[in-house]
The first five atom37 places (N, CA, C, CB, O) and aatype in JSON, in Angstrom:
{
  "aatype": [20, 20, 20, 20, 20, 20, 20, 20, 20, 20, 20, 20, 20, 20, 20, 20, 20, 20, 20, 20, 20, 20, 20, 20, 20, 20, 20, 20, 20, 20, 20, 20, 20, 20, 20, 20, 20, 20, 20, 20, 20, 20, 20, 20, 20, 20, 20, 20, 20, 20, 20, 20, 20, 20, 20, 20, 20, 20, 20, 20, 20, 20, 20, 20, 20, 20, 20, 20, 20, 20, 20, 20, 20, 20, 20, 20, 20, 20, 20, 20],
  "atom_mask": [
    [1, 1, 1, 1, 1],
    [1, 1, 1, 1, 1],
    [1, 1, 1, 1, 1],
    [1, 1, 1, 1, 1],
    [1, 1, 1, 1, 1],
    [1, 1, 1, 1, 1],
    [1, 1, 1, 1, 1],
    [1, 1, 1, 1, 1],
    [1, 1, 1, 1, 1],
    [1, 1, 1, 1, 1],
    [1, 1, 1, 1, 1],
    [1, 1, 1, 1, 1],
    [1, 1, 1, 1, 1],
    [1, 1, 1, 1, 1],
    [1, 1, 1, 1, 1],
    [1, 1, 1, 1, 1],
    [1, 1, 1, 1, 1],
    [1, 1, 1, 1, 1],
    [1, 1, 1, 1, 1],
    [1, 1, 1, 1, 1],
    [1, 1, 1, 1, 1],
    [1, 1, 1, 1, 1],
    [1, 1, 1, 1, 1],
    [1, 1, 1, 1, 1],
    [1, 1, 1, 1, 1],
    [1, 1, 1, 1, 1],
    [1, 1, 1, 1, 1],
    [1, 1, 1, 1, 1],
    [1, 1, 1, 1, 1],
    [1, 1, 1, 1, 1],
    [1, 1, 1, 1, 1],
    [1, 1, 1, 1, 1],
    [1, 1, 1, 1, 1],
    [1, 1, 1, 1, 1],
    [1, 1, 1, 1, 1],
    [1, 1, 1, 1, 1],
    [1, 1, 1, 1, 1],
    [1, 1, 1, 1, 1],
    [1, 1, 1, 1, 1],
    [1, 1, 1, 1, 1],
    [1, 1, 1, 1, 1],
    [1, 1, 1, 1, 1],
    [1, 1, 1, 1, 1],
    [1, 1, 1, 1, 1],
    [1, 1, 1, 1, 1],
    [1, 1, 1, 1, 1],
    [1, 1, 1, 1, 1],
    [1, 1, 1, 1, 1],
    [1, 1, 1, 1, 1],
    [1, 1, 1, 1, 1],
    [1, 1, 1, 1, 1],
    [1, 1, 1, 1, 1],
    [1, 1, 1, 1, 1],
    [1, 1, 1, 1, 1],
    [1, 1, 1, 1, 1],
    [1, 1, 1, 1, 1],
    [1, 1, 1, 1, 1],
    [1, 1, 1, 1, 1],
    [1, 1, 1, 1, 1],
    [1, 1, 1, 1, 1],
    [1, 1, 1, 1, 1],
    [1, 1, 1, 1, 1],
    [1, 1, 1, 1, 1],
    [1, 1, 1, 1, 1],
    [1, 1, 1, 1, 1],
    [1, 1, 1, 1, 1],
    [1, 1, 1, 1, 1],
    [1, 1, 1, 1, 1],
    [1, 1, 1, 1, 1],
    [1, 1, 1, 1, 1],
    [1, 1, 1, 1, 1],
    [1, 1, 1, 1, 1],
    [1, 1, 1, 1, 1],
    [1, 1, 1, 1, 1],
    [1, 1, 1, 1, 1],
    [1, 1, 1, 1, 1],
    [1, 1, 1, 1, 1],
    [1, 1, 1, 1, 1],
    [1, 1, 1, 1, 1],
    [1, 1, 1, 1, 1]
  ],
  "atom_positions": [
    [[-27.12, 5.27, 22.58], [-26.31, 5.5, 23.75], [-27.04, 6.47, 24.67], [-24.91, 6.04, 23.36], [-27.89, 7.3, 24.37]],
    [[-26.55, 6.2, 25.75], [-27.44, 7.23, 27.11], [-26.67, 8.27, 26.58], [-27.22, 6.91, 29.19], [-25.61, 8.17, 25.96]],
    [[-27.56, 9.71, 26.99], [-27.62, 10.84, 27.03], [-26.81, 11.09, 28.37], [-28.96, 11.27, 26.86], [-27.43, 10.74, 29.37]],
    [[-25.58, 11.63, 28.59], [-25.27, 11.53, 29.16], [-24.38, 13.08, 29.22], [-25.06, 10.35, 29.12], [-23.95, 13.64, 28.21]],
    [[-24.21, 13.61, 30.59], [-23.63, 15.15, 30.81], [-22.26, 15.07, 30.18], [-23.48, 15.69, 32.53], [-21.63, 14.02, 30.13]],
    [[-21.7, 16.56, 29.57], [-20.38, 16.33, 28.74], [-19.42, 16.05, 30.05], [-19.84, 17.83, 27.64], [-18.44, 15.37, 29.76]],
    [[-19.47, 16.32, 31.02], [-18.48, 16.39, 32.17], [-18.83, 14.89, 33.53], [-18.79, 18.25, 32.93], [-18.38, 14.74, 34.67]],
    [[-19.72, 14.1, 32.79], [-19.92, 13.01, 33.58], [-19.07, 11.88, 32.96], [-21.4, 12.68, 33.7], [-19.12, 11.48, 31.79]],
    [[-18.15, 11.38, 34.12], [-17.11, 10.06, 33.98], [-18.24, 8.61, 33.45], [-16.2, 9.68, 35.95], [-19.29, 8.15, 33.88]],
    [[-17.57, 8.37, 32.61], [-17.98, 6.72, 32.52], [-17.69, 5.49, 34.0], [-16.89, 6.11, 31.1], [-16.58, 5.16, 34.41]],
    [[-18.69, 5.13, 34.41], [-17.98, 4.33, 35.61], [-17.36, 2.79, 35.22], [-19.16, 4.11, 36.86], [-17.76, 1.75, 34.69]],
    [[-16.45, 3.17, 35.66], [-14.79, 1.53, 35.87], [-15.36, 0.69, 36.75], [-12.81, 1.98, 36.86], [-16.1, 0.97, 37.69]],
    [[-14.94, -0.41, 36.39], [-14.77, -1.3, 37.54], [-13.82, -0.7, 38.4], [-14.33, -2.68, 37.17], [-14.38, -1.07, 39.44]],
    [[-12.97, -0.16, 38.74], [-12.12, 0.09, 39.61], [-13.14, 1.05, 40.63], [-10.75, 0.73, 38.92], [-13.19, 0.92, 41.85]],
    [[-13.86, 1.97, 39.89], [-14.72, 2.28, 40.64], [-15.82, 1.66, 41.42], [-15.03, 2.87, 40.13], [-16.21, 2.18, 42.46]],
    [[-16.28, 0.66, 40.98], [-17.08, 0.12, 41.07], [-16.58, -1.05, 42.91], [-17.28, -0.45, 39.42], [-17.06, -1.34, 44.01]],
    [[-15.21, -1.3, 41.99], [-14.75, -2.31, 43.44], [-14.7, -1.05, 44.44], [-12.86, -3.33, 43.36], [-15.19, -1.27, 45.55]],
    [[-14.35, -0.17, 44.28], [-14.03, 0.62, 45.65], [-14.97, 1.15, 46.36], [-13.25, 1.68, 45.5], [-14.83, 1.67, 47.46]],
    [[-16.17, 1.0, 45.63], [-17.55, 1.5, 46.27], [-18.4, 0.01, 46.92], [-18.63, 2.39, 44.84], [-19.37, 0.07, 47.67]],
    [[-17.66, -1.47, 46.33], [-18.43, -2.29, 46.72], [-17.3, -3.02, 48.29], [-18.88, -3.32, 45.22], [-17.79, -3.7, 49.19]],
    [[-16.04, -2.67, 48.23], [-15.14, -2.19, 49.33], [-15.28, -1.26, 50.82], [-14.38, -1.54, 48.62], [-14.8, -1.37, 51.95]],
    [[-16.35, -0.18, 50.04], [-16.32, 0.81, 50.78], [-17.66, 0.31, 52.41], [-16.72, 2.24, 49.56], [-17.55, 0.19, 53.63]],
    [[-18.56, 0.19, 51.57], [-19.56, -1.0, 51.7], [-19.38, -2.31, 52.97], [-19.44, -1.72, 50.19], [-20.13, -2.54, 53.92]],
    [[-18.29, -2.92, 52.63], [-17.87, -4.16, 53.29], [-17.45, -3.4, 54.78], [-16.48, -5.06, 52.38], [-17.79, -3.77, 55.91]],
    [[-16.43, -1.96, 54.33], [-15.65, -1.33, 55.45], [-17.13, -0.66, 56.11], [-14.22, -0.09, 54.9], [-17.19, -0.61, 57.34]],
    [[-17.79, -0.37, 55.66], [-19.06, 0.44, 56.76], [-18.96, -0.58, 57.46], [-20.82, 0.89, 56.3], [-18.2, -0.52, 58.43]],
    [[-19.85, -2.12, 57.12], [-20.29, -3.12, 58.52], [-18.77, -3.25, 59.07], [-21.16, -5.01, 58.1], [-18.65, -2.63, 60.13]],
    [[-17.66, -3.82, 58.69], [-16.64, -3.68, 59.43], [-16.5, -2.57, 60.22], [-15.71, -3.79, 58.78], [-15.6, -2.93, 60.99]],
    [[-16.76, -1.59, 60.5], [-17.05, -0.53, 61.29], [-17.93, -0.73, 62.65], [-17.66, 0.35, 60.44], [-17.81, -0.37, 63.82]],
    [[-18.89, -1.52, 61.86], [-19.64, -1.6, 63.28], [-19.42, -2.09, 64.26], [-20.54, -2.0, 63.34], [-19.6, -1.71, 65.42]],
    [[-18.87, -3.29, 63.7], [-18.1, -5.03, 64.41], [-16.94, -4.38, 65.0], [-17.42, -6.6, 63.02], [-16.98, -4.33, 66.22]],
    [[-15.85, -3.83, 64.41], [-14.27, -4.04, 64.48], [-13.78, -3.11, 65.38], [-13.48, -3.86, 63.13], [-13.55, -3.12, 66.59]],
    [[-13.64, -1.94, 64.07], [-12.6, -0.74, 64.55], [-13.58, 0.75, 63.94], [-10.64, -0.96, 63.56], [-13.42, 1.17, 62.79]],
    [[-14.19, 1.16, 64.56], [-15.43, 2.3, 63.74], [-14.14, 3.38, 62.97], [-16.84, 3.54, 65.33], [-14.12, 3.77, 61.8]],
    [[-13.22, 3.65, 64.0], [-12.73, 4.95, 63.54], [-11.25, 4.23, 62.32], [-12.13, 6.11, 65.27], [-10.55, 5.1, 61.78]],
    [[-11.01, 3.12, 62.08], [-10.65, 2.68, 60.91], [-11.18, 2.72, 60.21], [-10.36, 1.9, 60.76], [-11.14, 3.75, 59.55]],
    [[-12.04, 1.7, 59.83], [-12.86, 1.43, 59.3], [-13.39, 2.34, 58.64], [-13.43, 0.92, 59.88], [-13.2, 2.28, 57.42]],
    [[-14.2, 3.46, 59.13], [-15.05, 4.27, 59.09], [-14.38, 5.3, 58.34], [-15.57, 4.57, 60.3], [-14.98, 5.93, 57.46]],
    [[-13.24, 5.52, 58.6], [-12.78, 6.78, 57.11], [-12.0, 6.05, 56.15], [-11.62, 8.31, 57.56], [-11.5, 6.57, 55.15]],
    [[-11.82, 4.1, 56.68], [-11.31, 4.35, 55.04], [-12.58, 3.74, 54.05], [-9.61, 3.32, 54.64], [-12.35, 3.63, 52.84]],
    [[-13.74, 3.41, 54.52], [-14.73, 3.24, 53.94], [-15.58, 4.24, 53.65], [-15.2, 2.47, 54.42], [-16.61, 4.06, 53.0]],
    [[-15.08, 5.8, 54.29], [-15.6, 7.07, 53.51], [-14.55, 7.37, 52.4], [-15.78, 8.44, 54.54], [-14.98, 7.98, 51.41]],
    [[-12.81, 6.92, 52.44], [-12.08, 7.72, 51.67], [-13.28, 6.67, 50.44], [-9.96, 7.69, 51.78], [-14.16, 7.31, 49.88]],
    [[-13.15, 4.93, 50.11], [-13.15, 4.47, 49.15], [-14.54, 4.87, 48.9], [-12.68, 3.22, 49.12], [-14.96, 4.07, 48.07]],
    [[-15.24, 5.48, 49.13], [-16.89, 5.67, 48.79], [-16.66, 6.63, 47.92], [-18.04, 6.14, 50.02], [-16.91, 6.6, 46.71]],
    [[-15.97, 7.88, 48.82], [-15.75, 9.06, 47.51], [-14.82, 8.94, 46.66], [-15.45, 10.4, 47.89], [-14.76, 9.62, 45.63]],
    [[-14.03, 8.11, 46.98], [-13.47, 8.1, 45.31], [-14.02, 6.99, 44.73], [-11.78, 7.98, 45.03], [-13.59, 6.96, 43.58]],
    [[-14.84, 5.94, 44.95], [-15.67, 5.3, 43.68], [-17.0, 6.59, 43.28], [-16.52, 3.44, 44.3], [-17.57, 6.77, 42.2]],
    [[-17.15, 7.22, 44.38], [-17.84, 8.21, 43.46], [-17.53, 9.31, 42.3], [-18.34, 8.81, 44.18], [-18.31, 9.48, 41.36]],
    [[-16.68, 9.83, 42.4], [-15.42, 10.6, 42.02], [-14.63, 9.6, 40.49], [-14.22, 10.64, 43.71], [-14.4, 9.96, 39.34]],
    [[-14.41, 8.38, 41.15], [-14.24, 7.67, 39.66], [-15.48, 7.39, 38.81], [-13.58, 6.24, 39.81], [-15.34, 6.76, 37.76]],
    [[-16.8, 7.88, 39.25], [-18.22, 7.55, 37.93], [-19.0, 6.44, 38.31], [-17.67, 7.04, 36.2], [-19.79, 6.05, 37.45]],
    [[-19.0, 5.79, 39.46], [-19.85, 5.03, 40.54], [-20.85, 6.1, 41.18], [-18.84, 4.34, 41.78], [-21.0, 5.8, 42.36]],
    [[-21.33, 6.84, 40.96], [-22.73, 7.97, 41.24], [-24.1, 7.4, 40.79], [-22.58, 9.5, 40.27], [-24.56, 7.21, 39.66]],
    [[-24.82, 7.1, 42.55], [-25.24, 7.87, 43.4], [-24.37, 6.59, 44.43], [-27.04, 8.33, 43.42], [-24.22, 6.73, 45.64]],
    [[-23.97, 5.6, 43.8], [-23.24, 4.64, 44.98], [-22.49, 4.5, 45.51], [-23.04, 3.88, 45.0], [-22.29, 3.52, 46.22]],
    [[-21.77, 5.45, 45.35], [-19.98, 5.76, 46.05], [-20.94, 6.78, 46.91], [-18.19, 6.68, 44.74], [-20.97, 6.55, 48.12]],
    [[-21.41, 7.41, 46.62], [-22.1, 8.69, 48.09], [-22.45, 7.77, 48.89], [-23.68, 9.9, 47.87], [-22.15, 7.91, 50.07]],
    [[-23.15, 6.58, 48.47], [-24.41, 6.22, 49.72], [-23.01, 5.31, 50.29], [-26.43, 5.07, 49.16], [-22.9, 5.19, 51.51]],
    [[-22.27, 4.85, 49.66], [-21.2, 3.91, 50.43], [-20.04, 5.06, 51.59], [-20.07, 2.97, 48.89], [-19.47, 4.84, 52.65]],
    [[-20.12, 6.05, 50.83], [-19.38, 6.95, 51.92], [-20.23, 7.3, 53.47], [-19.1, 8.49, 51.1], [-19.81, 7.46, 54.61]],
    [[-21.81, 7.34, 52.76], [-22.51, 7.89, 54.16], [-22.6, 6.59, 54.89], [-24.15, 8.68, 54.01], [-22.3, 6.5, 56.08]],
    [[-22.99, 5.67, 54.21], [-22.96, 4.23, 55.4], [-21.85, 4.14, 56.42], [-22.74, 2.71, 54.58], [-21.88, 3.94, 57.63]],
    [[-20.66, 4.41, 55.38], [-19.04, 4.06, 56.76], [-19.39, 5.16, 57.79], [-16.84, 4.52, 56.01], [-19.36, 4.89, 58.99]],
    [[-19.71, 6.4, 57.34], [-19.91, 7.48, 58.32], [-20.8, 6.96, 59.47], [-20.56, 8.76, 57.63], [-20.3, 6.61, 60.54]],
    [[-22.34, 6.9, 59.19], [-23.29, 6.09, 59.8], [-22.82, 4.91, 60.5], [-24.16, 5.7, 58.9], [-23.08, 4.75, 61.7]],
    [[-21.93, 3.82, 59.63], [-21.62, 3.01, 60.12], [-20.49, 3.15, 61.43], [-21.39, 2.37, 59.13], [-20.68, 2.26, 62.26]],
    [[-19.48, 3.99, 61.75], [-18.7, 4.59, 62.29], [-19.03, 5.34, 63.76], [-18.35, 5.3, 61.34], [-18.35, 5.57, 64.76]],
    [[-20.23, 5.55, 63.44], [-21.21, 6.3, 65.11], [-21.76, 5.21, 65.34], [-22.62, 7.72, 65.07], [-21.47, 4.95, 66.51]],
    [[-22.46, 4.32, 64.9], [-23.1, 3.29, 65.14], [-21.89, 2.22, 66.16], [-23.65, 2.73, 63.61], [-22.26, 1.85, 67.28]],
    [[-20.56, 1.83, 65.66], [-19.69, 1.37, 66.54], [-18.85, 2.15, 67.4], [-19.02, 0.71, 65.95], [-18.24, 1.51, 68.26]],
    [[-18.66, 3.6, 67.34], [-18.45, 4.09, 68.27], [-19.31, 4.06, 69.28], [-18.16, 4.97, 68.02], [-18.9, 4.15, 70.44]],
    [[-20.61, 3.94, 68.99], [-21.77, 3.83, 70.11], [-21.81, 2.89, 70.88], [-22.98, 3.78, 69.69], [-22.02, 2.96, 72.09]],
    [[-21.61, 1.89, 70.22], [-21.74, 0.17, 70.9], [-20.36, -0.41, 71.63], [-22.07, -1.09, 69.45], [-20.27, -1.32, 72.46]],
    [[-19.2, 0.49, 70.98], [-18.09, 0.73, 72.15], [-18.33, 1.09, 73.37], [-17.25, 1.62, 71.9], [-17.87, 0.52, 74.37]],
    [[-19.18, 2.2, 73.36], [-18.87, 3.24, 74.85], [-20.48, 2.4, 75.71], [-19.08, 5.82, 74.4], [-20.59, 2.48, 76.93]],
    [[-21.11, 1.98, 75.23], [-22.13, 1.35, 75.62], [-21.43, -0.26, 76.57], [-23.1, 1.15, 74.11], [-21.59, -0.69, 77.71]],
    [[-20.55, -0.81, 75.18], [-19.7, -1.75, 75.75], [-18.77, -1.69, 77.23], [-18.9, -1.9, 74.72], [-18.75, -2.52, 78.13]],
    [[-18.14, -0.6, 77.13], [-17.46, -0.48, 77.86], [-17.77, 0.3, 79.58], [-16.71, -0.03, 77.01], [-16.96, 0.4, 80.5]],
    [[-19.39, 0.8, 79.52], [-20.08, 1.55, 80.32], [-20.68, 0.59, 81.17], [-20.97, 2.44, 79.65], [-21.43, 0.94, 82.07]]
  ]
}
C-alpha cells in the first residue's frame, strides 16, 4: 500500500465527480455566464480537493477562476 500522510483523505468518486464538474464549469465560464459559472466551478474544485482529489480539485478551482476573467474579458470586449 502507498505510504501515505496519517491526515491525508482517501479520494471518492464523489470527489472525483466534483473536480471533473468543476472542470466542465471553468469552459462553461468562458462561453456562458463567467461570474456563475466561475464560483461554482471554484466552490466544486475545492471541495473535490478537500474531499482527497489533490493536486486536481486545486487546478480545477484555478481554471474556473482563470476561466471566469477570461469571460468576463470577452464580455466587455463583446460589448465595447
Amino acid at each position: 500500500m502507498a505510504d501515505m500522510h496519517a491526515s491525508a483523505r482517501p479520494r471518492s468518486n464523489a470527489a472525483r465527480i466534483c473536480t471533473i464538474v468543476a472542470f466542465v464549469f471553468a469552459a462553461l465560464a468562458i462561453f456562458l455566464s463567467p461570474l456563475i459559472f466561475g464560483v461554482l466551478g471554484l466552490i466544486l474544485g475545492i471541495v473535490g480537493a478537500v474531499l482527497g482529489d489533490k493536486p486536481l480539485g486545486w487546478y480545477a478551482a484555478a481554471a474556473s477562476v482563470v476561466g471566469a476573467i477570461i469571460g468576463a474579458v470577452l464580455v466587455a470586449a463583446l460589448l465595447n
